[in-house]
C-alpha positions in Angstrom: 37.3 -84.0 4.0 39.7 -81.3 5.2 37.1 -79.0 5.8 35.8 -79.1 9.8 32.0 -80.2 10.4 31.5 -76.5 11.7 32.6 -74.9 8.6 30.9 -76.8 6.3 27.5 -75.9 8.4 28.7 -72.2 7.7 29.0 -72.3 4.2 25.1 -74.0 3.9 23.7 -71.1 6.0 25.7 -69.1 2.8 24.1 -71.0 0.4 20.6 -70.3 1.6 20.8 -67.3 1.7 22.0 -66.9 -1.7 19.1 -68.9 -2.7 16.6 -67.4 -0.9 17.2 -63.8 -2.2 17.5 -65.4 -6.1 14.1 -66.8 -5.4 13.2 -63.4 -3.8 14.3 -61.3 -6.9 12.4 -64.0 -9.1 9.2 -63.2 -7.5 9.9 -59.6 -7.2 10.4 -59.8 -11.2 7.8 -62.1 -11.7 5.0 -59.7 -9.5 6.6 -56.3 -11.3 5.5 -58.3 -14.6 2.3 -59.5 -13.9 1.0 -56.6 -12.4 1.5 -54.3 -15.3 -2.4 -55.1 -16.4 -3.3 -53.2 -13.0 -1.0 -50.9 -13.5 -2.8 -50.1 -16.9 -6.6 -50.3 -15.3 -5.0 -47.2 -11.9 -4.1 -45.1 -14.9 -7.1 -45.5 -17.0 -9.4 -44.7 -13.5 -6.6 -42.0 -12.9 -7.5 -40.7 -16.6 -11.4 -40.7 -15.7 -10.8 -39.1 -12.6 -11.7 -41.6 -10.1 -9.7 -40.4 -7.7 -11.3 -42.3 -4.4 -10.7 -45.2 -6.8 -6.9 -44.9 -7.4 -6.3 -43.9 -3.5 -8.1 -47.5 -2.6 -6.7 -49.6 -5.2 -3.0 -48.5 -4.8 -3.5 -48.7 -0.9 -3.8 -52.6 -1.6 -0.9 -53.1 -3.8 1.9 -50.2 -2.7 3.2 -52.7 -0.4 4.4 -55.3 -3.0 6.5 -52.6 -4.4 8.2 -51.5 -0.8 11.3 -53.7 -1.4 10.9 -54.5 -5.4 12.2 -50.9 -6.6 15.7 -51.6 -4.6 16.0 -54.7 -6.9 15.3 -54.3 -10.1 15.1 -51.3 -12.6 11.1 -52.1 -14.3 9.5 -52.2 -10.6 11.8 -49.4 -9.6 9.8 -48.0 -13.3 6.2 -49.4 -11.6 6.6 -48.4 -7.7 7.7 -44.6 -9.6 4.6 -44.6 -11.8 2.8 -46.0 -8.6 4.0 -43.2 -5.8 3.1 -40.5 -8.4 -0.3 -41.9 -9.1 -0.7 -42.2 -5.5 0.4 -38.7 -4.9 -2.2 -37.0 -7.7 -5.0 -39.1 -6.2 -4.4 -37.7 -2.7 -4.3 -34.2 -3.7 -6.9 -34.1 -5.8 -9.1 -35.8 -2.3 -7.3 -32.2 -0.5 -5.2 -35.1 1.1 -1.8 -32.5 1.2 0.5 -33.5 4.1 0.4 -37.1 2.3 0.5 -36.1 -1.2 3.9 -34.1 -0.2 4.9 -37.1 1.4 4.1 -39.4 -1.8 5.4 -37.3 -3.8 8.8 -36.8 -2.1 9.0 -40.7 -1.8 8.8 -40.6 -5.7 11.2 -37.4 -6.1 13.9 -39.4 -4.1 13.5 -42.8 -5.8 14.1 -40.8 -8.8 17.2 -38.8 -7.7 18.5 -42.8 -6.6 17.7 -44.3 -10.1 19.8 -41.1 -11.5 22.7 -41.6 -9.8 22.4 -45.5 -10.6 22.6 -44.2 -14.1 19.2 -46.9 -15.0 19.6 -45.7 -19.2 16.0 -47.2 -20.2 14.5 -44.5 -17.3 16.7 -41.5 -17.6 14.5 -39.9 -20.4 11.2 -40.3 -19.3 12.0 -39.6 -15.5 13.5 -36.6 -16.8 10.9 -35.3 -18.2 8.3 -35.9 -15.1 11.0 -34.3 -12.5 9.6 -31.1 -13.4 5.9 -31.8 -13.2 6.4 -33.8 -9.7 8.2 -30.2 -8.4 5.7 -28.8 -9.8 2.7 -30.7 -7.7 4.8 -30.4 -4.7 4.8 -26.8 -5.0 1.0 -26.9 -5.1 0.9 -29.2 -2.2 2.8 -26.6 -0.4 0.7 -23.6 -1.3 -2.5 -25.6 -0.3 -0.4 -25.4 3.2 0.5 -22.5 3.5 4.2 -23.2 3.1 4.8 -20.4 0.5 8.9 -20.6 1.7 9.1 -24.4 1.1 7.0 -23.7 -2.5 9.6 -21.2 -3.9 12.1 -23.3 -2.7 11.4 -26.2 -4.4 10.5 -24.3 -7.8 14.0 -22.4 -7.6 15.6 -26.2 -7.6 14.4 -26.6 -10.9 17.1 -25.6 -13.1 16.7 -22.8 -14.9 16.7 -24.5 -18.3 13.9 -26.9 -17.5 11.6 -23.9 -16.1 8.4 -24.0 -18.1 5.9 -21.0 -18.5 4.1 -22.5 -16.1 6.8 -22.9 -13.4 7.9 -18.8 -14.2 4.6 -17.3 -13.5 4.2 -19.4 -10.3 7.7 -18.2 -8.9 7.1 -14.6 -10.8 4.0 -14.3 -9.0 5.7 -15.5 -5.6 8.4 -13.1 -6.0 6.1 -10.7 -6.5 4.2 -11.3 -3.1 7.5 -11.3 -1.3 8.4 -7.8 -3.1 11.8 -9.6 -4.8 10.8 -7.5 -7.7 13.9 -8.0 -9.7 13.4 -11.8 -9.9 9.7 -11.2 -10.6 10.4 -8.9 -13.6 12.4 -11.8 -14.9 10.4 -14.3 -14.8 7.4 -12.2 -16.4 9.7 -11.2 -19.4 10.9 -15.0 -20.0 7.3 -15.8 -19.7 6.6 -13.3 -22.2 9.8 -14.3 -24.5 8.0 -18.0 -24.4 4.3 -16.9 -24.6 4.1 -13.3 -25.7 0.1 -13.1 -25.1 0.8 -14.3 -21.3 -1.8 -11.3 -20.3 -0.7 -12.0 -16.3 3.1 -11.1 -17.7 1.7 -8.1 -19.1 0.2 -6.8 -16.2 2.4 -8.2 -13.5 5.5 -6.1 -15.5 3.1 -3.1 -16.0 2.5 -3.0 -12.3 6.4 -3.6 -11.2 7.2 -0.2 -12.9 8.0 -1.7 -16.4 6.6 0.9 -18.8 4.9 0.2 -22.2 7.2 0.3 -24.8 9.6 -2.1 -23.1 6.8 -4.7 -22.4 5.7 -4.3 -26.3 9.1 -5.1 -27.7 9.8 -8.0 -25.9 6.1 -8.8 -27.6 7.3 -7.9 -31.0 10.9 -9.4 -30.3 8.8 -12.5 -29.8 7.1 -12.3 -33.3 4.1 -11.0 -32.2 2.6 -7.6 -33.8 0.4 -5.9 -31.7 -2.9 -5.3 -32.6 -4.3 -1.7 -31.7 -6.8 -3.5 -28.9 -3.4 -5.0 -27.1 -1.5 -1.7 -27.4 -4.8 0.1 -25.7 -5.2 -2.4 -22.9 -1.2 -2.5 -22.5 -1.7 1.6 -22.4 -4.5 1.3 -20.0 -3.4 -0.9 -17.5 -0.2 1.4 -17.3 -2.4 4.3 -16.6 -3.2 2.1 -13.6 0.0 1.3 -12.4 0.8 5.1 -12.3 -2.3 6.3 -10.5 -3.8 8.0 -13.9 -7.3 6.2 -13.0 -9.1 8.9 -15.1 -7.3 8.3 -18.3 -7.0 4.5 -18.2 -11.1 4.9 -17.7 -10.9 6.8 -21.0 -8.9 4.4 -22.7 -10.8 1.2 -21.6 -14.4 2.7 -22.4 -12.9 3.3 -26.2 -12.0 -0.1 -26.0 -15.2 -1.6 -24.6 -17.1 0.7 -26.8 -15.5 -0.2 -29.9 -13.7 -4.0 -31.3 -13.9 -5.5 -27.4 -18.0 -4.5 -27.0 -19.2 -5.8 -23.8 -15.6 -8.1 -22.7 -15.6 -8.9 -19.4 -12.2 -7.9 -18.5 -12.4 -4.8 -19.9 -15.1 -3.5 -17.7 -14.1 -5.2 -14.5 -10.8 -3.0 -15.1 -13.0 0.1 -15.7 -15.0 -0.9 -12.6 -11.7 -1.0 -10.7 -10.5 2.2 -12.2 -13.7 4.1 -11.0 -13.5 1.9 -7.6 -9.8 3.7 -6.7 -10.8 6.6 -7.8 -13.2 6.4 -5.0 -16.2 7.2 -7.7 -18.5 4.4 -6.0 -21.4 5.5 -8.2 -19.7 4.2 -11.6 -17.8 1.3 -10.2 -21.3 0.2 -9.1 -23.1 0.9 -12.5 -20.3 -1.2 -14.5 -20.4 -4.2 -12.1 -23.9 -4.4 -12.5 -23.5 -4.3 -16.0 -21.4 -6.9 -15.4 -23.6 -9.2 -14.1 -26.3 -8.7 -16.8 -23.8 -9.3 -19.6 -22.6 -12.8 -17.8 -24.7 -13.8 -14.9 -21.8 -16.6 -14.6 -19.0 -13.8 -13.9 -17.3 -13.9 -10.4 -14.1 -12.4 -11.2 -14.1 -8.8 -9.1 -17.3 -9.0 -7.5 -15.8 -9.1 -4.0 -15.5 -5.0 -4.8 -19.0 -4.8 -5.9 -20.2 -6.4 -2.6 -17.8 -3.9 -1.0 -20.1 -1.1 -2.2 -23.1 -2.3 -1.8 -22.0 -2.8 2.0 -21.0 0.6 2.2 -24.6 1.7 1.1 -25.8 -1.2 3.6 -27.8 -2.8 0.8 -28.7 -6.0 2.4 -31.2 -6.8 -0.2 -28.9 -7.0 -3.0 -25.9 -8.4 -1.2 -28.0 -11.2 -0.2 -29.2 -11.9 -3.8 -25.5 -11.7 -5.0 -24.4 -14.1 -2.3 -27.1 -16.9 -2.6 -25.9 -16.9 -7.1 -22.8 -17.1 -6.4 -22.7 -20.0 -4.5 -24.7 -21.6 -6.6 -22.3 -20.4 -9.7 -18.4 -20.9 -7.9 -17.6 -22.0 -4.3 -14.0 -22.1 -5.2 -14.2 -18.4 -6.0 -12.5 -16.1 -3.6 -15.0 -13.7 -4.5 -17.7 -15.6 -3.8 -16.6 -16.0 0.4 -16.1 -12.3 0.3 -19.3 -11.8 -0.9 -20.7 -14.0 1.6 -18.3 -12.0 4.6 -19.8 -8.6 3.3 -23.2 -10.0 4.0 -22.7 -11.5 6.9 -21.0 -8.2 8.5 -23.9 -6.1 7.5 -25.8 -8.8 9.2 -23.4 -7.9 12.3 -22.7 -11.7 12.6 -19.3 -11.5 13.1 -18.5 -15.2 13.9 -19.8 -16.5 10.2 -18.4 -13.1 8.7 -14.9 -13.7 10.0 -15.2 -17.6 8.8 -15.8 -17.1 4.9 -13.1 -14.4 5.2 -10.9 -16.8 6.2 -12.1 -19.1 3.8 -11.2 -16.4 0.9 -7.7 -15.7 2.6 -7.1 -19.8 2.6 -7.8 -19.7 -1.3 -5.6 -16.7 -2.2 -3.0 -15.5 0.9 -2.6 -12.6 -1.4 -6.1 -11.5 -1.8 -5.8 -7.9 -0.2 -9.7 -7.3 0.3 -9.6 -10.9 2.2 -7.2 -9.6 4.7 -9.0 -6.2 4.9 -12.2 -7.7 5.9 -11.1 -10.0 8.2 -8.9 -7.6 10.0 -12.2 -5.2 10.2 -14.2 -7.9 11.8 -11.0 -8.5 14.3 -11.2 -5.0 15.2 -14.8 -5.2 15.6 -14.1 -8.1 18.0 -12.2 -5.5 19.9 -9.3 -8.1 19.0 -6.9 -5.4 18.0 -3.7 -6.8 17.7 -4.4 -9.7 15.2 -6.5 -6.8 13.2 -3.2 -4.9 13.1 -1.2 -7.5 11.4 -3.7 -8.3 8.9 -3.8 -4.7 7.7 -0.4 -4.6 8.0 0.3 -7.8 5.9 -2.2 -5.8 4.0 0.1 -3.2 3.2 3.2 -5.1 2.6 1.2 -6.7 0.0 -0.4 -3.9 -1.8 1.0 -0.4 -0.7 -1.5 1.8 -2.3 -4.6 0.2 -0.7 -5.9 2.8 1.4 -8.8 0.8 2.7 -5.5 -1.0 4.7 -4.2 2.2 6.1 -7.4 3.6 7.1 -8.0 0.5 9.4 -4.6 0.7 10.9 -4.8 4.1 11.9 -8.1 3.1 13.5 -6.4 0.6 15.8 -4.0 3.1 16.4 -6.1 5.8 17.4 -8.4 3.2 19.7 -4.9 2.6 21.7 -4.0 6.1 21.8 -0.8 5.7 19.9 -1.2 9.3 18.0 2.0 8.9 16.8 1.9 5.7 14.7 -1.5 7.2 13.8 0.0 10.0 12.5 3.0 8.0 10.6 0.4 5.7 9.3 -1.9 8.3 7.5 1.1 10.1 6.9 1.8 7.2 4.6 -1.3 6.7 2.9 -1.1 10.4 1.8 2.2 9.5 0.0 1.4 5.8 -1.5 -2.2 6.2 -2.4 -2.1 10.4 -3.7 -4.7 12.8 -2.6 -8.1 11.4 -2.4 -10.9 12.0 -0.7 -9.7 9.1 1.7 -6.6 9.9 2.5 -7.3 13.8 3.3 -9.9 12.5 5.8 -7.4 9.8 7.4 -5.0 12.9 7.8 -7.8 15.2 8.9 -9.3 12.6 11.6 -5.9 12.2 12.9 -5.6 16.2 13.0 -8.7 15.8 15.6 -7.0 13.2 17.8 -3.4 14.6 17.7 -2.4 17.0 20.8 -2.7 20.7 19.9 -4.7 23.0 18.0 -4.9 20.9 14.6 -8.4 22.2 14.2 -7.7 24.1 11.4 -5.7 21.7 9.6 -8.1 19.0 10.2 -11.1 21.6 8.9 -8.7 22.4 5.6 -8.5 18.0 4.5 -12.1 17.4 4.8 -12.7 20.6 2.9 -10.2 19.1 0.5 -11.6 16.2 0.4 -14.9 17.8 -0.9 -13.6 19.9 -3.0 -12.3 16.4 -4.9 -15.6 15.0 -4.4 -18.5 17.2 -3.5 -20.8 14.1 -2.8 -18.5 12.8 -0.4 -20.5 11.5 2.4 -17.7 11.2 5.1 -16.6 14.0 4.4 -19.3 16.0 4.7 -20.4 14.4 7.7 -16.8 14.8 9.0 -17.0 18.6 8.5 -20.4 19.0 9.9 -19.1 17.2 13.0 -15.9 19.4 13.3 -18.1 22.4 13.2 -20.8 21.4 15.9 -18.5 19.9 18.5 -14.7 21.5 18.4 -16.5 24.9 17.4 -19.8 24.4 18.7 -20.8 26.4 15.5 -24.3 24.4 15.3 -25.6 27.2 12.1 -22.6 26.6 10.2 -22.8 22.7 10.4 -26.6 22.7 9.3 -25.9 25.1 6.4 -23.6 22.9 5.3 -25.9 19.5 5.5 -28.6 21.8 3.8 -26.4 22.7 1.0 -25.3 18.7 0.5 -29.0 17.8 0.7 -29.3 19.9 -2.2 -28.1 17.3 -4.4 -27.3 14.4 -2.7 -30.1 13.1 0.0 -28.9 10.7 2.3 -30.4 9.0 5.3 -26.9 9.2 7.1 -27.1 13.1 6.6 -30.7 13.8 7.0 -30.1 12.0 10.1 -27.3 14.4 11.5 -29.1 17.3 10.4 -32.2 16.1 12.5 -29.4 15.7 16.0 -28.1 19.4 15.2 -31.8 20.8 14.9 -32.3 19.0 18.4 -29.9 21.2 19.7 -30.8 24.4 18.7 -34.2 24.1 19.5 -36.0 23.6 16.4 -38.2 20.5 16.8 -40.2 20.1 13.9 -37.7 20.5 11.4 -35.9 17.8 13.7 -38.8 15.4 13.5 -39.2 16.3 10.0 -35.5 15.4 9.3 -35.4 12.1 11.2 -38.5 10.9 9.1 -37.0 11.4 5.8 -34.0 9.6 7.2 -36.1 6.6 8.1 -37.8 6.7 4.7 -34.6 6.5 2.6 -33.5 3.6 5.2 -36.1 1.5 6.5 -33.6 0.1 9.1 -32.4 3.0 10.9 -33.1 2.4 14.6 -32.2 6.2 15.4 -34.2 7.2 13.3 -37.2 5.8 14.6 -36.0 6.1 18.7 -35.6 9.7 17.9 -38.7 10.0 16.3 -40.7 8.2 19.1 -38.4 10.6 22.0 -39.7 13.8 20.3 -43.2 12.4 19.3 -43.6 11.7 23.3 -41.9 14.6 24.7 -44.2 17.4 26.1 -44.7 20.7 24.4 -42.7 22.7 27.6 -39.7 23.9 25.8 -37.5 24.5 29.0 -37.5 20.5 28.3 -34.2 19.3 28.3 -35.2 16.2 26.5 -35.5 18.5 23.7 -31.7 18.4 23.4 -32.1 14.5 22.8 -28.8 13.9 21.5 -27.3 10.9 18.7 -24.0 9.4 19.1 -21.6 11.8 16.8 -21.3 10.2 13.5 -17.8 9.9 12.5 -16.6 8.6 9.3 -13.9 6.6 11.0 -15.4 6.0 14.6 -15.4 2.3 16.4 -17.3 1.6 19.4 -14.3 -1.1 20.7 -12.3 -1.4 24.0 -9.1 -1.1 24.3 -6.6 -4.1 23.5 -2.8 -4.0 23.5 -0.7 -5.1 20.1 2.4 -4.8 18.4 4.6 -1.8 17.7 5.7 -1.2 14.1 7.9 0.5 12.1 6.6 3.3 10.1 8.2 6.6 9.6 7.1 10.3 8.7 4.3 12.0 10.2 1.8 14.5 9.6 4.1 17.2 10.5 6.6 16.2 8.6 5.1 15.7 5.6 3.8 18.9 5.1 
């Protein structure tokens, strides 16, 4: 009765309240319960991999749980279960942005039912921390967010790092050339899975040599068979440049216990393909292909030589079966951007490599064809970063540097040029590439580098007398720095001997042209257009000397070709970047 008619109007608002959020909870208990049957039927559809499915049906009911998992610990359980449902329904739809978003949702209820110390979750939550850091890190990747992926796998504690967590930050370590860290995760990959063949090699290629590799096998419990020892031999061979003897020791092994393995001959392919020996590397991926018409691993080099011989015919083939076999294949869009290029239709070439690059950021030959379809864009700049992202990635890819000093030399910047092939010499060794990088860089270079230029593609023959560049290279240096026209045909004639090509039956015809000898000319440029059925100068020269008149004072005699170069583009000129290379020519002899 004491109490004022105000007051007691105050403590009934109190009391409503109080009521209403008991009834709340009640229903927010009650609906946790009853939908646990649903709950059952989104994980069964998740289990069949109805994806579309879970994404619709948890749409409808996320919003019952938006206020229940502040209330009460088994709908905080549901609305967890829920978000990372949710989450592995988007991404598997390529849904990313929102499948990082789901999934951080369900990371930070987590963290909040940690700290609120919730005993009947701790264990399980525990357990599912790791695989929810896990599919963030892959929602990441698939956005090109490789800082925000390694970030999130390094807050995993180092305990609760699985095998598969330690190759994906070994692997990303890699990329980023924090070898240390790399080499560590590889070897506690190894410790935990000592047959981890990715280990193996990833250590094997960050300078670890074989006997330390093979007793953290054996440490493991793991003998080595003789096969493992050979391929762990091999694949160090690689590593260290020694193409020739890992060939040796793969073709023992692929001759003997592992007869006709896949992955032994695509590393023999590989071996012959930077060694520059085309020929083989071609014979052994076609081998491939015969052995497992299903096989897409490495094929992205095959349809790299077979553009280099322009084989449309065959590219084409190889590009319409591998669609049909994997589209998810990184090899299979490079196949498809090798075509396309030979096709000279740039805009479609320059879209499946793109497509490859958005699979695997690290696959070098993706950025090395995209950045040669930039440069034949004439969009110079953006080719130079690719080749040099290119070259951060894999140093000893000369395919990389010759493209670079190709932009270079189109913007007349000899001296990065001259850095840049400078370079190649030291990373990649002394191959037929690299001494005609240094040699066409000899030619552009201020001075008399004539000689020095005439000595690295002579070189570069001498390491490979079939060496079409190069011979084409020397034949050029002859007829237009010397004007030495005899010299250059001997030397054709003497390649023709045992290698016939239309490229050099072609040159041979031009250099007749200009000393006056028509018929072996006409002669020439028909062979050429026999070998390659799709060689327009060929033909026009052909139909200029077929119509010319028989007066030899004719200076249409001296119809001349566009010089063939081994490393000549026909682009403008386009402004890009400086960047910081050291060494030159000069200086590294």
């Amino acid at each position: 009765s004491t109490v004022s008619q105000q007051s007691r109007s105050k403590l009934n608002q109190v009391l409503k309240r109080i009521k209403h959020w008991q009834s709340k909870l009640l229903v927010d208990m009650q609906t946790a319960t009853n939908l646990t049957p649903i709950l059952e039927q989104i994980q069964s559809l998740l289990n069949a991999k109805l994806y579309q499915d879970v994404e619709l049906l948890v749409s409808l009911i996320l919003p019952m749980f938006n206020q229940c998992g502040k209330h009460d610990s088994l709908a905080a359980s549901h609305y967890y279960k829920i978000l990372v449902w949710y989450g592995d329904s988007l991404y598997e739809g390529r849904h990313y942005k929102k499948a990082e978003d789901t999934f951080l949702k369900a990371l930070q209820l987590r963290k909040g039912l940690n700290k609120a110390k919730v005993k009947s979750l701790t264990h399980e939550l525990l357990l599912s921390e790791v695989e929810l850091k896990y599919k963030l890190y892959e929602c990441y990747m698939n956005l090109g967010d490789a800082r925000s992926a390694t970030a999130m796998l390094e807050g995993i504690s180092v305990r609760q790092r699985t095998p598969k967590v330690l190759m994906s930050l070994a692997k990303l370590y890699q990329i980023s050339n924090i070898d240390k860290q790399a080499i560590a995760c590889y070897k506690e990959i190894l410790r935990k899975c000592p047959l981890a063949m990715s280990a193996i090699n990833g250590l094997l290629q960050l300078g670890c040599n074989r006997d330390e590799v093979v007793n953290i096998i054996t440490a493991a419990g793991v003998q080595c068979p003789s096969w493992l020892n050979d391929w762990i031999n091999s694949h160090c061979q690689i590593a260290c440049k020694e193409y020739k003897k890992a060939i040796e020791t793969l073709s023992k092994l692929e001759s003997g216990n592992l007869n006709s393995s896949i992955p032994v001959m695509n590393s023999i392919a590989i071996g012959y393909y930077k060694q520059e020996d085309y020929k083989n590397a071609k014979y052994i991926y076609e081998k491939i292909t015969e052995v497992d018409p299903y096989s897409v691993n490495g094929l992205g080099i095959y349809a790299r030589i077979l553009a280099k011989e322009k084989n449309i015919k065959s590219l084409s083939i190889l590009a319409k079966r591998l669609v049909q076999v994997n589209e998810n294949s990184v090899d299979t869009w490079l196949v498809m951007a090798e075509y396309h290029t030979l096709k000279e239709n740039f805009q479609r070439a320059i879209y499946f490599a793109q497509k490859a690059h958005v699979i695997d950021s690290s696959n070098i030959q993706a950025l090395v064809v995209k950045a040669s379809l930039l440069l034949q864009m004439n969009k110079t700049a953006e080719a130079i970063l690719h080749y040099q992202e290119a070259i951060k990635l894999a140093p000893d890819q000369v395919e990389a540097y010759i493209g670079l000093v190709n932009c270079y030399l189109t913007d007349n910047k000899i001296a990065l040029a001259s850095s840049t092939a400078a370079k190649a010499y030291t990373k990649v060794g002394r191959t037929p590439s690299t001494l005609l990088l240094c040699g066409n860089v000899y030619l552009r270079s201020s001075g008399d580098y004539v000689d020095k230029a005439k000595s690295s593609f002579q070189l570069a023959l001498n390491l490979d007398p079939s060496c079409e560049p190069a011979i084409c290279a020397l034949a050029n240096l002859y007829a237009d720095k010397l004007s030495d026209y005899n010299k250059a045909i001997k030397l054709l004639q003497q390649y023709l001997e045992t290698t016939s090509t239309s490229k050099v039956h072609l040159l041979l015809g031009n250099y007749y042209c200009e000393v006056h000898k028509k018929q072996q000319a006409l002669d020439e440029f028909r062979i050429a257009l026999s070998i390659d059925s799709n060689c327009s100068e060929a033909q026009e020269a052909i139909e200029k000397l077929e119509n010319e008149s028989g007066d030899a004072e004719d200076s249409s005699l001296h119809y001349e070709l566009n010089p063939i170069h081994p490393l000549h583009f026909d682009i403008d000129d386009a402004d890009d970047g400086e960047t910081n290379t050291t060494g030159s020519l000069d200086e590294m002899e």
